[in-house]
C-alpha positions as protocol buffer text, in pm:
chain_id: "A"
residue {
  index: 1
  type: UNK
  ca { x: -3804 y: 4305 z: -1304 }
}
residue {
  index: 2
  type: UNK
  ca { x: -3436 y: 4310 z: -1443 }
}
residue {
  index: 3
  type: UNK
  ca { x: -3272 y: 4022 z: -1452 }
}
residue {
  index: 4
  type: UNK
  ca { x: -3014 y: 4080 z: -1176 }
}
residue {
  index: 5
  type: UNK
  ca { x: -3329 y: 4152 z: -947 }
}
residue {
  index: 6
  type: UNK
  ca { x: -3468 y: 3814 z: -1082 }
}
residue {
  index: 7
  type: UNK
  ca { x: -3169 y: 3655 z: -990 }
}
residue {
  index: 8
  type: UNK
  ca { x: -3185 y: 3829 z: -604 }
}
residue {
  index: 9
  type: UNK
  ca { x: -3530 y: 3710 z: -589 }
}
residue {
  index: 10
  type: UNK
  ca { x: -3451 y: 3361 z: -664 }
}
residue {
  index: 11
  type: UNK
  ca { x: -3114 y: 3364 z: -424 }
}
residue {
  index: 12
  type: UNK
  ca { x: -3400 y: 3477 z: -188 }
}
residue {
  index: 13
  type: UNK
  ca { x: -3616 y: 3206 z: -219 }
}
residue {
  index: 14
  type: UNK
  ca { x: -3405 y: 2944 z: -221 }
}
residue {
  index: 15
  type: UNK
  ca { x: -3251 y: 3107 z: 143 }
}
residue {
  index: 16
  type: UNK
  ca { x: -3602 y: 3047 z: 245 }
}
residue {
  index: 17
  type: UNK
  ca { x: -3663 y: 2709 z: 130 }
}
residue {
  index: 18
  type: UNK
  ca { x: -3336 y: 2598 z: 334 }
}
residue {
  index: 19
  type: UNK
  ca { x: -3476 y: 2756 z: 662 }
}
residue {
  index: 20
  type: UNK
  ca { x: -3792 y: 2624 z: 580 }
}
residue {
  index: 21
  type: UNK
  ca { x: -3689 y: 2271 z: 554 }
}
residue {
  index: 22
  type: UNK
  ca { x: -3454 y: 2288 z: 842 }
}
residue {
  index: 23
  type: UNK
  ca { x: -3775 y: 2355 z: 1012 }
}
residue {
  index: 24
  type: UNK
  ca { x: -4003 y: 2094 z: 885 }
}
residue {
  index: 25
  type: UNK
  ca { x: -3736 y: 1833 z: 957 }
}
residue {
  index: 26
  type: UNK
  ca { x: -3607 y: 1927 z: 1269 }
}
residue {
  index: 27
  type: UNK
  ca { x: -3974 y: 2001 z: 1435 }
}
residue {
  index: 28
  type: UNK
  ca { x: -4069 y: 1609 z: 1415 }
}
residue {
  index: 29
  type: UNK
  ca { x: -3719 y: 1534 z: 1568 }
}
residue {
  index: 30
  type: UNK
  ca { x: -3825 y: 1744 z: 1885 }
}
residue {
  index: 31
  type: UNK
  ca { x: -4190 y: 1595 z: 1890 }
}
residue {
  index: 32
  type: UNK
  ca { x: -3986 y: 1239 z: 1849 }
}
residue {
  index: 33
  type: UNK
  ca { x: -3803 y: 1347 z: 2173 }
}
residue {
  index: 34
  type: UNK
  ca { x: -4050 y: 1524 z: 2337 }
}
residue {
  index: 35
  type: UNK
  ca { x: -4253 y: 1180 z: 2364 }
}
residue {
  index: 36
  type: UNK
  ca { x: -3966 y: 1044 z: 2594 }
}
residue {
  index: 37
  type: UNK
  ca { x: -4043 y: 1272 z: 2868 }
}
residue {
  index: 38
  type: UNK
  ca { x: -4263 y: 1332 z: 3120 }
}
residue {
  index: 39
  type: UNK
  ca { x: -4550 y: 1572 z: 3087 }
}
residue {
  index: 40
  type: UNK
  ca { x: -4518 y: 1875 z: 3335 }
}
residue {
  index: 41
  type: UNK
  ca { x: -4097 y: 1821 z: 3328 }
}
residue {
  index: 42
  type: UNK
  ca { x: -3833 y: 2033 z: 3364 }
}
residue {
  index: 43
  type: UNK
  ca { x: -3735 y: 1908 z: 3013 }
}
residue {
  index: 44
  type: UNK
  ca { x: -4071 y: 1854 z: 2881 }
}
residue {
  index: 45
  type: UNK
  ca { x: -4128 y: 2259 z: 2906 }
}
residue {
  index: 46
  type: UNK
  ca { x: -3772 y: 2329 z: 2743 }
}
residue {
  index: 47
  type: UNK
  ca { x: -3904 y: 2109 z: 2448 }
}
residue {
  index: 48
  type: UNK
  ca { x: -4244 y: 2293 z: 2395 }
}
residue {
  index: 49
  type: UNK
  ca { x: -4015 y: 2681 z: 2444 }
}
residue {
  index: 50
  type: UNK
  ca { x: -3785 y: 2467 z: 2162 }
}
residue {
  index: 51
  type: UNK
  ca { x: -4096 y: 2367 z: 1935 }
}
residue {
  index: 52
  type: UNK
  ca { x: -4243 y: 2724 z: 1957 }
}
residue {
  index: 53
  type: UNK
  ca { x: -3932 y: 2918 z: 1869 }
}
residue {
  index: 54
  type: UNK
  ca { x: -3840 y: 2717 z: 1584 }
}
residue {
  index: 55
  type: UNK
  ca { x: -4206 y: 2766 z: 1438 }
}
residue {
  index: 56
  type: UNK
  ca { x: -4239 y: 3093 z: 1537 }
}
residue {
  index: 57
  type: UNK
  ca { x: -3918 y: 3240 z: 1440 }
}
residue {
  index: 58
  type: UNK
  ca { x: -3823 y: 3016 z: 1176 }
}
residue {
  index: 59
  type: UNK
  ca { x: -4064 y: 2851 z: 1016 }
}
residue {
  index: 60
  type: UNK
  ca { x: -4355 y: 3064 z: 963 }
}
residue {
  index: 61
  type: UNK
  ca { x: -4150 y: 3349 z: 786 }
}
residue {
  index: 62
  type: UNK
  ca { x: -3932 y: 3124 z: 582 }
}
residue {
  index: 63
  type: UNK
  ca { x: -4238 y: 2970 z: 463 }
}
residue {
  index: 64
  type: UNK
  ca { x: -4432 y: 3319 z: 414 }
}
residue {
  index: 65
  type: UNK
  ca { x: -4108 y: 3420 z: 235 }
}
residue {
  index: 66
  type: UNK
  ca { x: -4067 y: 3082 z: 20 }
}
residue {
  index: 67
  type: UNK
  ca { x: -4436 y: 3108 z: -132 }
}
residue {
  index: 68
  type: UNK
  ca { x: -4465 y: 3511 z: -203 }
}
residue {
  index: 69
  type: UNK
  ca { x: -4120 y: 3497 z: -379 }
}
residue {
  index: 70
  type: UNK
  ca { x: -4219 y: 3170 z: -584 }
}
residue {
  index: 71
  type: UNK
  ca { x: -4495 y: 3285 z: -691 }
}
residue {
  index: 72
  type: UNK
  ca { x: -4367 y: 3654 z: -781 }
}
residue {
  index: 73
  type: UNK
  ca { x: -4102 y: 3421 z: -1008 }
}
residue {
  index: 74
  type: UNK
  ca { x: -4392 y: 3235 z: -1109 }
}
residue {
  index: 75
  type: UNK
  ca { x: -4591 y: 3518 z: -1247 }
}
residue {
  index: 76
  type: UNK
  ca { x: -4249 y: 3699 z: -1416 }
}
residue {
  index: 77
  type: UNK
  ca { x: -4213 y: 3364 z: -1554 }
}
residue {
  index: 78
  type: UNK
  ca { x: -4522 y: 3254 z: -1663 }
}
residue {
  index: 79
  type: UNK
  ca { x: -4464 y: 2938 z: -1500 }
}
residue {
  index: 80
  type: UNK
  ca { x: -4883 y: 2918 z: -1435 }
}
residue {
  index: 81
  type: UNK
  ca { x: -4842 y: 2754 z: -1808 }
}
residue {
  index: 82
  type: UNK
  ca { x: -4666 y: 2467 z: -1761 }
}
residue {
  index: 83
  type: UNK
  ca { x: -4765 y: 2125 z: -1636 }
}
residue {
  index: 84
  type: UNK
  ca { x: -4468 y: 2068 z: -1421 }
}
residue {
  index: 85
  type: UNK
  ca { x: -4488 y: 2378 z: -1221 }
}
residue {
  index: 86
  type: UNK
  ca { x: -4886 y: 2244 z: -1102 }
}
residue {
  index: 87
  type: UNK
  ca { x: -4699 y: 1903 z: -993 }
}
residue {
  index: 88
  type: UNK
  ca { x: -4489 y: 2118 z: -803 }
}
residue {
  index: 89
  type: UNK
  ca { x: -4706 y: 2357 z: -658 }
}
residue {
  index: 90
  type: UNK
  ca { x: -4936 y: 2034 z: -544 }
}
residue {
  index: 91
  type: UNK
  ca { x: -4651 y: 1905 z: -381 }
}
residue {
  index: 92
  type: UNK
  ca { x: -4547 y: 2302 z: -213 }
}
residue {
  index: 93
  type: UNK
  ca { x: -4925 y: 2264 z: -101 }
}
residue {
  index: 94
  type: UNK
  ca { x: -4873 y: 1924 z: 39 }
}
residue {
  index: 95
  type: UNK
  ca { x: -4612 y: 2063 z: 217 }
}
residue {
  index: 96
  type: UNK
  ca { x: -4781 y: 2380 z: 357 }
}
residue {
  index: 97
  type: UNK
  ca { x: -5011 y: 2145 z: 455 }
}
residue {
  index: 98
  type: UNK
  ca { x: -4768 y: 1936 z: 658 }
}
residue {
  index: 99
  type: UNK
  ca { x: -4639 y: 2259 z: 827 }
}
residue {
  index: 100
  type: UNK
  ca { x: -5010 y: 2310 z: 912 }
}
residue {
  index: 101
  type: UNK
  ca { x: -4999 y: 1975 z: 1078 }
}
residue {
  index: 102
  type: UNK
  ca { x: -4680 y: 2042 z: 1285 }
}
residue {
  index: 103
  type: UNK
  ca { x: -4855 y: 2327 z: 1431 }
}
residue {
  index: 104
  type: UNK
  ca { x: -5151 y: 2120 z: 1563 }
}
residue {
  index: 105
  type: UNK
  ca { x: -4919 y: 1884 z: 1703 }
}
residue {
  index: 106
  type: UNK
  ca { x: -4737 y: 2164 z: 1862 }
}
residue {
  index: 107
  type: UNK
  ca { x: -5030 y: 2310 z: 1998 }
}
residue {
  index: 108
  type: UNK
  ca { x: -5077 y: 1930 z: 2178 }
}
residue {
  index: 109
  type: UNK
  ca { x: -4783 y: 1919 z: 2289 }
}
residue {
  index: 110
  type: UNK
  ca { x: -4787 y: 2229 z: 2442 }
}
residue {
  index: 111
  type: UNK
  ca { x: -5131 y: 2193 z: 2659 }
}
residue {
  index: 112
  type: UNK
  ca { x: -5001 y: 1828 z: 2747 }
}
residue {
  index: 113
  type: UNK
  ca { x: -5248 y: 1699 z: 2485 }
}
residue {
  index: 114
  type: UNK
  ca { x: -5035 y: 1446 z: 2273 }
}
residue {
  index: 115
  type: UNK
  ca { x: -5133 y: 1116 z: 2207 }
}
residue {
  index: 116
  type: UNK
  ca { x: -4927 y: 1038 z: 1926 }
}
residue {
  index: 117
  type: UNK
  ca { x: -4695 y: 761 z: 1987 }
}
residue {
  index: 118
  type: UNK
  ca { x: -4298 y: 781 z: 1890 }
}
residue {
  index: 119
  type: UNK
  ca { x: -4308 y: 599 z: 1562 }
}
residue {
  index: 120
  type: UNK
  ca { x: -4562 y: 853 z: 1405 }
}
residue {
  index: 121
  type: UNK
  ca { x: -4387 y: 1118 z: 1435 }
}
residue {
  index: 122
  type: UNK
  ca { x: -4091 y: 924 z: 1283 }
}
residue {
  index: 123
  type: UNK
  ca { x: -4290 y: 836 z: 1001 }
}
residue {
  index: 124
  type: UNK
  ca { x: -4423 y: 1221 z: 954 }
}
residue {
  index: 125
  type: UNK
  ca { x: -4081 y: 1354 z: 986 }
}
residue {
  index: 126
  type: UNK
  ca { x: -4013 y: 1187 z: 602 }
}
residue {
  index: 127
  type: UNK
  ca { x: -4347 y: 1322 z: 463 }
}
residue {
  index: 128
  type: UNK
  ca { x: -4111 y: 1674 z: 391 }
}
residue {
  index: 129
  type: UNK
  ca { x: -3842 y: 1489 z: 301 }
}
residue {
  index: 130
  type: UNK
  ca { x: -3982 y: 1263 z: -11 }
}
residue {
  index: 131
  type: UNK
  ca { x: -4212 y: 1605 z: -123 }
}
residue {
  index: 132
  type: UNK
  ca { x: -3876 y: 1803 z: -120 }
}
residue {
  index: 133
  type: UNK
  ca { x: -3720 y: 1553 z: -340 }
}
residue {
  index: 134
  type: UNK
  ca { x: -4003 y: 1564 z: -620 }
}
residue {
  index: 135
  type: UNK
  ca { x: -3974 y: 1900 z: -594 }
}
residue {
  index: 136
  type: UNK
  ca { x: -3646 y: 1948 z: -688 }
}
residue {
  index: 137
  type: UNK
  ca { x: -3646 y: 1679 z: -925 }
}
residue {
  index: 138
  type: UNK
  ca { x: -3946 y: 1896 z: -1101 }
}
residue {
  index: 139
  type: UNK
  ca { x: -3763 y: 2218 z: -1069 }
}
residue {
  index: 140
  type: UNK
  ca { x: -3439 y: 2069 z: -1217 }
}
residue {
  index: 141
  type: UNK
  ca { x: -3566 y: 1849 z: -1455 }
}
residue {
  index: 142
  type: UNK
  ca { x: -3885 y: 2006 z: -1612 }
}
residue {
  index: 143
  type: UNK
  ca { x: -3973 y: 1700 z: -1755 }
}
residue {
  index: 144
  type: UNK
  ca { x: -4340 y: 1798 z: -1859 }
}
């Protein structure tokens, strides 16, 4: 690849990551709000059409996106090599994983099957925000 389609690639995933994150943030928010109501509500159904757009439309394909571009850069770049890049693909899988999670907690939101209280989905909404931050600390930094 040349390196001007390297650099579109890279401009590409980082668009991705963004709309990914906004995702991963913003779902917990709703499920935070979503506990407030009451199940079978006029509001409680605009939450779950809300919590199945964003990870439908958003989400998913900025996540598809966000791994087959990193690892196409990873392969060009023969990142596979270095001990850094397996921190930070632990941490991308950590993350993937959280998305995973979101979706089951979508899912029981949408049959009226949560049982979560408030607080944990305060506490789960900074799971993507402290893996973010080692990741870009080991994408900037490099340091092993």
């Amino acid at each position: 690849m040349s390196g001007e389609g390297y650099l579109w690639l890279k401009a590409l995933h980082v668009i991705a990551v963004i709309s990914w994150m906004a995702g991963l943030l913003y779902l917990p928010r709703l499920f935070v709000y979503h506990c407030q109501v009451e199940c079978g509500s006029e509001t409680s159904e605009l939450f779950k059409i809300m919590e199945r757009r964003l990870l439908k439309a958003i989400m998913v394909p900025a996540a598809a996106i966000a791994w087959a571009a990193s690892l196409t850069m990873a392969v060009i770049g023969g990142l596979f090599q270095d001990g850094w890049f397996h921190v930070k693909l632990t941490m991308v899988i950590a993350m993937t994983a959280s998305h995973y999670m979101m979706t089951k907690w979508k899912n029981d939101f949408a049959a009226d099957r949560n049982v979560r209280p408030q607080k944990f989905y305060r506490i789960a909404n900074e799971v993507p925000t402290l893996l973010m931050i080692g990741i870009v600390v080991l994408v900037v930094l490099k340091p092993f």
